[in-house]
Each structure stands twice: as structure tokens, then as C-alpha cells.
N, C-alpha and C positions, 0 to 999 in steps of 0.2 A: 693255712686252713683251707679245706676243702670249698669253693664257692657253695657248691652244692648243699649242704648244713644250712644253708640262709635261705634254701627255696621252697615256696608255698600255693598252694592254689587259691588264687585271687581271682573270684567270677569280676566280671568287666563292669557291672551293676554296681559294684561296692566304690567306683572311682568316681568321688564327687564332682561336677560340671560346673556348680556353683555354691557359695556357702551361705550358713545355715542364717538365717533372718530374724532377730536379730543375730549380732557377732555370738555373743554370748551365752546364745541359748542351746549351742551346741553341746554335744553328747559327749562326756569324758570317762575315760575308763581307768578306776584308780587298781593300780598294779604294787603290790607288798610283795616281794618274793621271798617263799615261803607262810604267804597268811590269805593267800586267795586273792580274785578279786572281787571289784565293787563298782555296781555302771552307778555313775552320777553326769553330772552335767558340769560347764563351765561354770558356771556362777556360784557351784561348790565351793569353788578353790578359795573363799577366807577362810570358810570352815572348816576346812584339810590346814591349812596355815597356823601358825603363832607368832605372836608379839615378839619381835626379833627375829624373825625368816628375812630372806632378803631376795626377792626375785630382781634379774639378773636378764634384761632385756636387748637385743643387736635394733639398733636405730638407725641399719642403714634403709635408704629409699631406693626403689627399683626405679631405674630409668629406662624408657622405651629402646630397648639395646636390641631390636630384630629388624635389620632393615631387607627390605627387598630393592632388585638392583637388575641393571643389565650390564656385562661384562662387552666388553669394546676389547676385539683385536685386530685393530687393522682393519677392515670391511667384516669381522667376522662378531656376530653378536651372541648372546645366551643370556640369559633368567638365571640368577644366582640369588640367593639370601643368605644373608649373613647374621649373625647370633655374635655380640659382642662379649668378653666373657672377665678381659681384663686391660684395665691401662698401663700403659708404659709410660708414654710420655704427654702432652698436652694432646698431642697430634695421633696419635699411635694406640690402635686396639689390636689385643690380641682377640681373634674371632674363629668359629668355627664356621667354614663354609660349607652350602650347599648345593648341588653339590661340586665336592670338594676337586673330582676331576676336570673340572670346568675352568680351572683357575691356573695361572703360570705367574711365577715371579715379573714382576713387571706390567702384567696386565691392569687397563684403568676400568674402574668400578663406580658408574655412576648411580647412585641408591635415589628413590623417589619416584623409582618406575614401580606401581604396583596392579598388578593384573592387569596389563593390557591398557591402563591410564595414560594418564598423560603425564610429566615430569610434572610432581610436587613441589621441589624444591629443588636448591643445588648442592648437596652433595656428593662431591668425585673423593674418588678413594685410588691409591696403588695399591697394587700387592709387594708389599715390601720381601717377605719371606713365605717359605710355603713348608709347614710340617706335616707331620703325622695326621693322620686320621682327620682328615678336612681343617687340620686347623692351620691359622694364616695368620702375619702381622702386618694388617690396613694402616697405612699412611694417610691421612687426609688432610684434602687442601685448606681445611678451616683450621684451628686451634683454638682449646680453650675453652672459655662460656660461646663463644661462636659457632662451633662443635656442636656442643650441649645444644643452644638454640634450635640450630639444623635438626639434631637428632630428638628431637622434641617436636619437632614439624614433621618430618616424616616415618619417627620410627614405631614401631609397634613393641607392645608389652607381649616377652617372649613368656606365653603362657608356658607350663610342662606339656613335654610330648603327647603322654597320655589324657590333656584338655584339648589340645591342638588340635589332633587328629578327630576329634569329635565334631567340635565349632571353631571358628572365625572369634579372637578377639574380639574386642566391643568398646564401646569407653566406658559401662559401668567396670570394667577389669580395671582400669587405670583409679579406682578407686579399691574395688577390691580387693585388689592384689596388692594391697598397700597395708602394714599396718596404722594406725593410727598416732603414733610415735616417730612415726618415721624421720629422720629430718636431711641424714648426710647420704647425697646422692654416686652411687655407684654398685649398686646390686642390680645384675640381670635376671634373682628371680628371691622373691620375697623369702625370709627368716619367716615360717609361716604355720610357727607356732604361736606367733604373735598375731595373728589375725582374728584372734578368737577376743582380744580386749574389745573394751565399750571405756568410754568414759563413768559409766553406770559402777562398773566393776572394779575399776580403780578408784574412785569413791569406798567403794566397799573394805576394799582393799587397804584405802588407806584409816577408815573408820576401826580395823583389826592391829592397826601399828605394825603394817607389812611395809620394807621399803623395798624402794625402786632405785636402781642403778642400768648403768647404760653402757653398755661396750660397743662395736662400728665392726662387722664384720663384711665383705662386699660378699656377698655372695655369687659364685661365678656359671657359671651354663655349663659345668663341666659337673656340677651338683647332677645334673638330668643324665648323664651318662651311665647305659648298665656298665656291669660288672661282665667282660668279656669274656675275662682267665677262669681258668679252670681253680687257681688255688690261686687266693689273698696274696698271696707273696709278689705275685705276677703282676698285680694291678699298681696301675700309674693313678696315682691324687692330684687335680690339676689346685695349683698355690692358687690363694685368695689371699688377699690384701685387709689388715685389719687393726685393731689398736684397740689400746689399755689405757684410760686414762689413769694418772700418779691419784687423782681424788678417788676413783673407782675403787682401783686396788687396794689404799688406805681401807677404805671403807668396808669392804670384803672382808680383808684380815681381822678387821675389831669387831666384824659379827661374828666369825669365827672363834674370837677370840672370848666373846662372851656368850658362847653356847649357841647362837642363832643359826639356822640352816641356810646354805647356800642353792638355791632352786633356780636354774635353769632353765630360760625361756625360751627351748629349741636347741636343736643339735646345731648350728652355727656356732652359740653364744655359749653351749656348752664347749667346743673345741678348740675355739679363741680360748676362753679361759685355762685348758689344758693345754696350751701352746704357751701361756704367760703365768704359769706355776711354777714353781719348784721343786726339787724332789721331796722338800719339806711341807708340801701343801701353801704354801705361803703364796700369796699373787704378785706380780710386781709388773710395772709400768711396764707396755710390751707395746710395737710397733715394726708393720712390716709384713709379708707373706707367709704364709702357712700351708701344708701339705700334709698335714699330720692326719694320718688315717688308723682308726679307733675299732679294732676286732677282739674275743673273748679273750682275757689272759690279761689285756691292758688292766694298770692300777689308777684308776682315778684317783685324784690329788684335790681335787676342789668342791664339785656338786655333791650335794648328798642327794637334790630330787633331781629330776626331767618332766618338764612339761614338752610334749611334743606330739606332731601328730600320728596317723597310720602311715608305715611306708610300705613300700614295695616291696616283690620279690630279689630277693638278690642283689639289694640294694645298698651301696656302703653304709645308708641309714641304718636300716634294720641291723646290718653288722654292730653299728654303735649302739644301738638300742640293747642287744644282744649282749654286750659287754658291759653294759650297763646294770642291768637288773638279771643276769642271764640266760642261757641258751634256749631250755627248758622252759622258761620263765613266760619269755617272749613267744617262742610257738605256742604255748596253752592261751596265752593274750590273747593272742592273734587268731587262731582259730575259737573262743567265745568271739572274739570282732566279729568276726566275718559270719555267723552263726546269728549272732545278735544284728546282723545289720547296721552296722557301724560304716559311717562313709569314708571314705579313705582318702588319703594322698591330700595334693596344696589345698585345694578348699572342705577338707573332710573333719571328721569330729578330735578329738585330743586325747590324749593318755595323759595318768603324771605318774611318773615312776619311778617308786623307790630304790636305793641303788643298794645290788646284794651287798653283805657285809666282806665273804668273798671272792673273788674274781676267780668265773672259771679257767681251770685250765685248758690251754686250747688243743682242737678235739681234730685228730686228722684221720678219724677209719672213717 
């Protein structure tokens, strides 16, 4: 499919800097394809719900995975950062460097240098390998929770590009940028359809006999990357690491199985789940990476809603969103959003959206 079909004008004002105070009282936009839509808020959502729905939330927790660094060659020094994106082994991140010309196999990477400071801490890094498009696999001398420690002391919460370039991190981020669920650490950037709970709301939530299930997808910095190619075909989905638990999936099937709806708390937790389905809709115990990239024509197997937020131009989100409730569906959305004043992207307002009955064909004039 043509990239071009996925692109929109998005004035710069509609990109939220920070989210709405409380979580909860953010603006959501319900999407029927085919019956219009409907602005409500998040605190809407038991009253969209029924007794047997089952929302379907990713628990992973964002770790300060952006470190800044000076490259050592020899007497030869430079200013690199580096954006962690996935583990390999205790010791080993795969990361996308900045920039990426700066770096050679072999080069050591001391991180905790940041703006001209002084060394924070001690972690060195090798450049184990060097690929494509800035991306690198860091060896580091620590391993482990020892790692983790280090990268807890000097690393930064890798906002998205479109916050970054605005402000400086901050440590209310290390709170914000967190849902409140969070618990299993390895995302370098928040499932941030989940940022909109309160404990208020899950209360409420559970006062409607809505349940709550949990799946671990890491999300990786390769989320923040556009869309280069000219046609879908062309574009590379960088794997994220994820899992199903066996109680999950039981659990799944038997709402299924007694008429409840499966609602999706973000397109993460939506794509894990379509990565650990069947061709019979069935969910089953899953573990391991995932690439699987979701454009119009795709047949979903498992959600029937989506809660998620506003995304970008050109963005594999918006693609899934697209495929989801379809093509048409989602531009008429999106331009009332943007009309209406709807904040957009990680810390912007919500949509939940129905999924067409369906699936467009995909459209290549």
C-alpha cells in the first residue's frame, strides 16, 4: 500500500508536551464505523463497557533506556547517545545510535557524560556490531541488575521525538511516562494508551464487572521511527519481546466464549495479542519477538474494541488504527480530532474504537 494513504496535516499545537491532570479526565473520542462519532472523556469508558468485557492491558515498565556518552578512539573523542531499544543478553543492548556515523565496531562508549558534566557514573560500553540506519549492539561491562542499577543512575526516560525536540526530560516524566500498572521492566517507551487509568477509574471499572488481564509487551524505540518507504511493503518492523501468560489466554477464550468483548488497551497489547492467536480467534500461551506489522486488509482474530491514542502522520500506528475500524473511518476521525482540538500522540487524549465488521481491501491508486 501506498505510504502516502496514511498522511494528514497535523498543525504542531495538536502534539501534547504533557498529560491531562488528572489521568483521567482526558478527552476521548468514541469511533462506530459506520454510526458516526461521539466526543466523551475517559471516565466514559464503564459506561461504553458491559458486564463480561474484558480490557486487556501491556504491564510493561519503561526504563531510562537514553543514555548520553562520549566515544573514545584512541586520543579521538565525540558526543554520542544512545536509545536502547532491545535485550539480547544480560550484558547486550541492541540501540540506535546518535549519531550513528560517529561509531565503528570496536569503539568504547563511556555513558554518564551529559552536557559538558562531569562523569555520573561508570558505565563503558563496546560497540559490539554496527547496522543499518544508526543501529548498534552495546556490550557492557556491567551485567545484569548491575546494568539496570547503572542505567537507573544515569539514564534518561527516552521521551518521543516529537516531546524531545520541544523540552528536556524532567523527573515528573519518570512518573508520567509510566502507567500505573506497570510492573515488568524493559520498554523504552510507554504502551501509552494506558496512561490515561487512575485508580478512581478502575474502581469504577470494576464496580461495572469489567475485567482486567495483563500481557508484557517491551516496547522498543523503533515504535518512534517514521515510515521512510514509499509503499508498506518496503518497511522494516524492528521485533519486540513479549508474552502471553497460559492464565491470560485461558481467560480470554472463556470471555469469548461467553459472549464478552475483548478491548484493547493500546496498540502494543493489541499486536501481542494478534501475534499469540490462531487463525481460529483462539489465544494461546505465546512467548518471544514479534515484527508483525498491521495495514488495511489485515483480519483481526481477537479485539473487537481499541482504546488508544491520537497517532501521527504516516505512522505504522495510524496504519493499525486504519485496519482496524477502517481507512475512511479513521481520516473522518482524525480530521473532527484535529478540528475539535484533540491533543495528540504519548501524552494526548484517547479514542476507543470499534472494529469494522469488514476489513478493507487494500487500496494501492
Amino acid at each position: 500500500m501506498r505510504v502516502g494513504l496514511f498522511d494528514f496535516d497535523l498543525p504542531e499545537e495538536r502534539i501534547a508536551l504533557r498529560p491531562a491532570e488528572p489521568r483521567d479526565s482526558a478527552r476521548m473520542l468514541l469511533v462506530r464505523p459506520g454510526q458516526g462519532l461521539d466526543d466523551r472523556t475517559v471516565r466514559d469508558l464503564p459506561s461504553l463497557l458491559k458486564d463480561g468485557d474484558v480490557l486487556v492491558f501491556n504491564d510493561t515498565k519503561v526504563i531510562p533506556a537514553q543514555l548520553k556518552g562520549i566515544r573514545r578512539r584512541g586520543e579521538a573523542m565525540a558526543q554520542v547517545e544512545a536509545t536502547l531499544h532491545m535485550r539480547v543478553t544480560p550484558d547486550r543492548w541492541k540501540a540506535f545510535m546518535r549519531p550513528g556515523k560517529r561509531i565503528a565496531v570496536g569503539d568504547r562508549i563511556h555513558f554518564g557524560h551529559d552536557q559538558n558534566s562531569c562523569f555520573l557514573g561508570q558505565l563503558d560500553a563496546t560497540v559490539i556490531e554496527k547496522g543499518e540506519a544508526g543501529e548498534a549492539l552495546l556490550g557492557f561491562d556491567l551485567s545484569g541488575p548491575f546494568l539496570d542499577e547503572a542505567m537507573h543512575a544515569v539514564g534518561h526516560i527516552p521521551l518521543p521525538p516529537y516531546i524531545a525536540s520541544k523540552r528536556d526530560d524532567d523527573e515528573r516524566d519518570r512518573s508520567d511516562y509510566q502507567t500505573i500498572y506497570a510492573r515488568e521492566e524493559g520498554a523504552v517507551a510507554a504502551p501509552t494508551a494506558g496512561l490515561h487509568f487512575t485508580p478512581e477509574l478502575f474502581a469504577a471499572l470494576d464496580a461495572k464487572g469489567i475485567e482486567r488481564r495483563f500481557v508484557t509487551l517491551h516496547v522498543g524505540a523503533g515504535t518512534f521511527l517514521p515510515v521512510k518507504a514509499d509503499d508498506t511493503s518496503d518497511h522494516k518492523m524492528h521485533a519486540e519481546i513479549g508474552s502471553v501468560s497460559p492464565e491470560t489466554a485461558a481467560a480470554l477464550n472463556a470471555a469469548k466464549a461467553r459472549g464478552g468483548r475483548i478491548v484493547a488497551v493500546g496498540t502494543t497489547s493489541l499486536r501481542l495479542l494478534e501475534s499469540a492467536a490462531l487463525e481460529d480467534g483462539r489465544i494461546e500461551a505465546w512467548s518471544g519477538p514479534t515484527d508483525i506489522f498491521i495495514t488495511p486488509g489485515y483480519r483481526f482474530r481477537t479485539a473487537d474494541m481499541l482504546m488508544t491514542n491520537f497517532h501521527l502522520p504516516r505512522s505504522t500506528l495510524f496504519m493499525l488504527v486504519s485496519a482496524f475500524s477502517g481507512l475512511e473511518t479513521m481520516r473522518s476521525a482524525y480530521a473532527h480530532a484535529i478540528e475539535s482540538r484533540y491533543r495528540f500522540y504519548s501524552y494526548g487524549d484517547s479514542s476507543l474504537l470499534f472494529r469494522a465488521e469488514t476489513p478493507e481491501k487494500e487500496l494501492n491508486d
